[in-house]
C-alpha positions as a Python dict, from the first residue, in 0.01 Angstrom:
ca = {
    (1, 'X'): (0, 0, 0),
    (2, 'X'): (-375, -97, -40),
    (3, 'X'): (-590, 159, -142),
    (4, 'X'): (-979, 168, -77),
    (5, 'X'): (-1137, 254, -376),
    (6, 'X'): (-1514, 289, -391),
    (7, 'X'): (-1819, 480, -560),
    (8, 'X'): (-1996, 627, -352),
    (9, 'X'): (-2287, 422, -244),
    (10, 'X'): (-2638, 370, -26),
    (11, 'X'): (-2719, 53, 165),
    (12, 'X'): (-3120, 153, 140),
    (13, 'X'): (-3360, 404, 73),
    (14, 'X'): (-3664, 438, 283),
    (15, 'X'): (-3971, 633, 323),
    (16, 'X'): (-4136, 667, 602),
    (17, 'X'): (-4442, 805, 736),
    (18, 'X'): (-4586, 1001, 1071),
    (19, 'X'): (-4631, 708, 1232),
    (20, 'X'): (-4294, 465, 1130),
    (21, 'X'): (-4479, 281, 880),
    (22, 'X'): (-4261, 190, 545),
    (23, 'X'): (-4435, 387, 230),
    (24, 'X'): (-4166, 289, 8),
    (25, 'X'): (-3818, 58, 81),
    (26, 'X'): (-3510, -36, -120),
    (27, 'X'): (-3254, -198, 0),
    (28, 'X'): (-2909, -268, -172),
    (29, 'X'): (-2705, -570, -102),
    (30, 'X'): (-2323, -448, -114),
    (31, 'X'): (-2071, -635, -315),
    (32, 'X'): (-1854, -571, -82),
    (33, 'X'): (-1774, -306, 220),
    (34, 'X'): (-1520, -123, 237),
    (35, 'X'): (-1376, -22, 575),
    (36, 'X'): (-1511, -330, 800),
    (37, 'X'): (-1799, -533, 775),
    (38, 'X'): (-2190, -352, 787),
    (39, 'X'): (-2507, -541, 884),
    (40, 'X'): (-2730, -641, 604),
    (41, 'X'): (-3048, -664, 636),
    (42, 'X'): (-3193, -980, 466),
    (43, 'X'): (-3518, -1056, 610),
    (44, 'X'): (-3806, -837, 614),
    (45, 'X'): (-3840, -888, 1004),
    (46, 'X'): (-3450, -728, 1026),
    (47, 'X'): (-3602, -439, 782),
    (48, 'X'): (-3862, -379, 984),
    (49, 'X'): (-3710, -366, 1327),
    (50, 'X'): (-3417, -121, 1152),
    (51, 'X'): (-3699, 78, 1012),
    (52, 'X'): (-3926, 144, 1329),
    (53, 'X'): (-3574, 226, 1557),
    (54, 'X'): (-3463, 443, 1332),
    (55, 'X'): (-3821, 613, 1257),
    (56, 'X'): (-3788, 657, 1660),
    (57, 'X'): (-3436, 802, 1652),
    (58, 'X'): (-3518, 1042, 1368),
    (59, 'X'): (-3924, 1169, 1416),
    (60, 'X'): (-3854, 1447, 1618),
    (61, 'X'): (-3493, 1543, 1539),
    (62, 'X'): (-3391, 1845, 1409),
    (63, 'X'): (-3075, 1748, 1245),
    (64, 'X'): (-3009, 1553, 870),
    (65, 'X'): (-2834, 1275, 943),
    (66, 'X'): (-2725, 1068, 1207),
    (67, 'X'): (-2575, 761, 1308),
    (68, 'X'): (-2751, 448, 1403),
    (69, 'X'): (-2699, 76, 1438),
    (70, 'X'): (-2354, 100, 1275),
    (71, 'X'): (-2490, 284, 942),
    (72, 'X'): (-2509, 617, 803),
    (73, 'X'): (-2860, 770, 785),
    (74, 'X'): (-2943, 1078, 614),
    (75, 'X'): (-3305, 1212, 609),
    (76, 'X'): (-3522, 1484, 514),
    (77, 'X'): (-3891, 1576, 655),
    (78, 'X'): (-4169, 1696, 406),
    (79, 'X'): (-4532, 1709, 544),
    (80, 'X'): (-4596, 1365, 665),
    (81, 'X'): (-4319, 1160, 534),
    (82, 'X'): (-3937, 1118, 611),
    (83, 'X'): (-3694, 1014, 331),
    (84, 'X'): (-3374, 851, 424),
    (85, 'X'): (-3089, 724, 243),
    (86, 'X'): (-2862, 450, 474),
    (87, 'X'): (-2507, 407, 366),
    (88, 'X'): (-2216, 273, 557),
    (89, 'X'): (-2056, 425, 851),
    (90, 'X'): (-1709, 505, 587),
    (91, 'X'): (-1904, 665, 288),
    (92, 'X'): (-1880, 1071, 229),
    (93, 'X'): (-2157, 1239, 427),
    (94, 'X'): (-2158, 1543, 185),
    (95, 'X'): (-2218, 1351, -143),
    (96, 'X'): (-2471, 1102, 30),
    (97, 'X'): (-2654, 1465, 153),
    (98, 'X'): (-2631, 1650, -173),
    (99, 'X'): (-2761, 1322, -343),
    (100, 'X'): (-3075, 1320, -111),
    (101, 'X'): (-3125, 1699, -100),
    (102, 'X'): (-3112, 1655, -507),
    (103, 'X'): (-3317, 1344, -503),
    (104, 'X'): (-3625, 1534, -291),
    (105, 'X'): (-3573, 1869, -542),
    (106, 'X'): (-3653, 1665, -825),
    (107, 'X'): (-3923, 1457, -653),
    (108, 'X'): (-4037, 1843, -563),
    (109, 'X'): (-4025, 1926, -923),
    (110, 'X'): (-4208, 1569, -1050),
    (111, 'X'): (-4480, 1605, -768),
    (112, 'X'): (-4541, 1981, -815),
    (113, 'X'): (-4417, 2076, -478),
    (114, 'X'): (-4666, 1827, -340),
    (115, 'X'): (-4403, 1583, -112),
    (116, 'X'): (-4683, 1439, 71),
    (117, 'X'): (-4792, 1070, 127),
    (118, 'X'): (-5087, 1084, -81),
    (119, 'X'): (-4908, 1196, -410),
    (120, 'X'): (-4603, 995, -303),
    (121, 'X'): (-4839, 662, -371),
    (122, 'X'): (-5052, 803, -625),
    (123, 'X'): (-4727, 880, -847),
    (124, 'X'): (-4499, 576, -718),
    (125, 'X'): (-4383, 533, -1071),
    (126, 'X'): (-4233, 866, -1066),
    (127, 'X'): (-4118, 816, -748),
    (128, 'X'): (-3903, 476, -839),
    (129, 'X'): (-3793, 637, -1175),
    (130, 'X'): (-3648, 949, -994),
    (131, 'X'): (-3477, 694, -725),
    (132, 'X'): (-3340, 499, -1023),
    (133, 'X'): (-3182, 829, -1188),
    (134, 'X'): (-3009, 889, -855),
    (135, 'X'): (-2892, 570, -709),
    (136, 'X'): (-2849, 251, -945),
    (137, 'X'): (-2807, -84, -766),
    (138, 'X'): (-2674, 122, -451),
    (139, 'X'): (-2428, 351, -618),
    (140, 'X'): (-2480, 718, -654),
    (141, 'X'): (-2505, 811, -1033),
    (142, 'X'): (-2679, 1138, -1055),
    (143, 'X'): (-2677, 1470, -775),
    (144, 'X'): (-2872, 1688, -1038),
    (145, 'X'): (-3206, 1755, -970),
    (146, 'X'): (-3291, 1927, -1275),
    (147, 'X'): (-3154, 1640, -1510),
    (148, 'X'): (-3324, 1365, -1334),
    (149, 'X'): (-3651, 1544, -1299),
    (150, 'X'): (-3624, 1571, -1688),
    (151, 'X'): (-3510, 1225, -1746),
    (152, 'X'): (-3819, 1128, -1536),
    (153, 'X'): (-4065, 1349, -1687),
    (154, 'X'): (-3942, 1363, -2076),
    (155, 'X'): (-4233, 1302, -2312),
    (156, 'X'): (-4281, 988, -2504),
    (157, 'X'): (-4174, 1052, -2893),
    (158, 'X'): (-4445, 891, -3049),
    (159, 'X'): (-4747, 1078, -2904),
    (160, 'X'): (-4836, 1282, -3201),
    (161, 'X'): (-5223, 1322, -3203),
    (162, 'X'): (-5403, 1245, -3554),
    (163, 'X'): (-5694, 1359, -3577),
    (164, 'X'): (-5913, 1263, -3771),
    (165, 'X'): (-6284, 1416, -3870),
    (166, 'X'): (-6577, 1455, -4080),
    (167, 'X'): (-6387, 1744, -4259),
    (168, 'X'): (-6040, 1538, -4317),
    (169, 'X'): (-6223, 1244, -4427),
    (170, 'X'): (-6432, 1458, -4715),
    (171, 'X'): (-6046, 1626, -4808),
    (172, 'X'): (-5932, 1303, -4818),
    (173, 'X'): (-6230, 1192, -5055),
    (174, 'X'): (-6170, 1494, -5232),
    (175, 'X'): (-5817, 1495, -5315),
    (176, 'X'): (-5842, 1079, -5412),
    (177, 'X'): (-6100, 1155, -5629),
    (178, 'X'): (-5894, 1458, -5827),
    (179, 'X'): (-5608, 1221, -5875),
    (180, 'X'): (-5834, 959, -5990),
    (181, 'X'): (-6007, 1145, -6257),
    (182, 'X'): (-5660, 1299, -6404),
    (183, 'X'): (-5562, 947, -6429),
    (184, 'X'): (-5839, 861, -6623),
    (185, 'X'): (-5797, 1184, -6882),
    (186, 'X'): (-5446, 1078, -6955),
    (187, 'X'): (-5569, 725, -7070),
}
């Protein structure tokens, strides 16, 4: 008895905007599929023609996720954009929608409730860093939005601030010059 045992995993992750244009796109090749063969999409020409079907499926739909082309796509509107994560037609709908939900919270946190197309580009590092928390060479490794948004956001260690002035530069002075002369009166 063969058992299917997978992570659970994403095929892509898109963004899209108003009018079906790709703001941001990564696509995961699978090692392999579980449950039957899925189309990859290899060329950009096959990404593109996914892309603007499924923009047209999905730009006026009130639901979260749907099923198109033979793969799984979940999505989420914010004000001009539409984030999608594409997994196979066999993976869990429920993780692959609490990842996403997760994933936009902690963009939400990272982008000061600012989801927009404008701060999506302006901040793409964040962006990529917060998609790299969540999904890792296609599989799902983080559904907290909290923890990634910290990951993401943590400060650098070595950013201590010296700061140096007219008045630290005469202590300075001041202090060399007192050790120097008690050096000399012990001689």
């Amino acid at each position: 008895m063969a058992m299917n045992l997978s992570l659970y995993s994403v095929q892509a992750f898109l963004i899209l905007d108003t009018e079906g244009s790709r703001v941001l796109a990564k696509y995961y090749r699978p090692k392999s599929q579980p449950g039957g063969e899925s189309k990859e999409f290899l060329t950009l020409k096959e990404q593109k023609a996914f892309e603007k079907g499924l923009w047209g499926k999905t730009k006026k739909a009130g639901g979260d996720i749907i099923l198109y082309d033979g793969h799984l796509a979940l999505y989420k509107h914010s004000l001009d954009l539409i984030i999608y994560f594409i997994a196979g037609p066999s993976e869990n709908e429920l993780m692959l929608s609490t990842a996403l939900n997760n994933f936009v919270d902690a963009l939400t946190l990272l982008l000061r409730n600012q989801i927009e197309k404008r701060g999506v580009l302006e901040s793409l590092d964040l962006v990529l860093l917060c998609l790299d928390e969540t999904v890792d060479d296609g599989i799902i490794m983080d559904t907290d939005a909290a923890a990634i948004a910290s990951r993401v956001s943590r400060p650098r260690p070595d950013t201590t601030e010296i700061i140096i002035n007219e008045q630290s530069i005469m202590s300075a002075y001041q202090t060399v010059r007192e050790r120097v002369a008690q050096r000399i009166g012990q001689l």
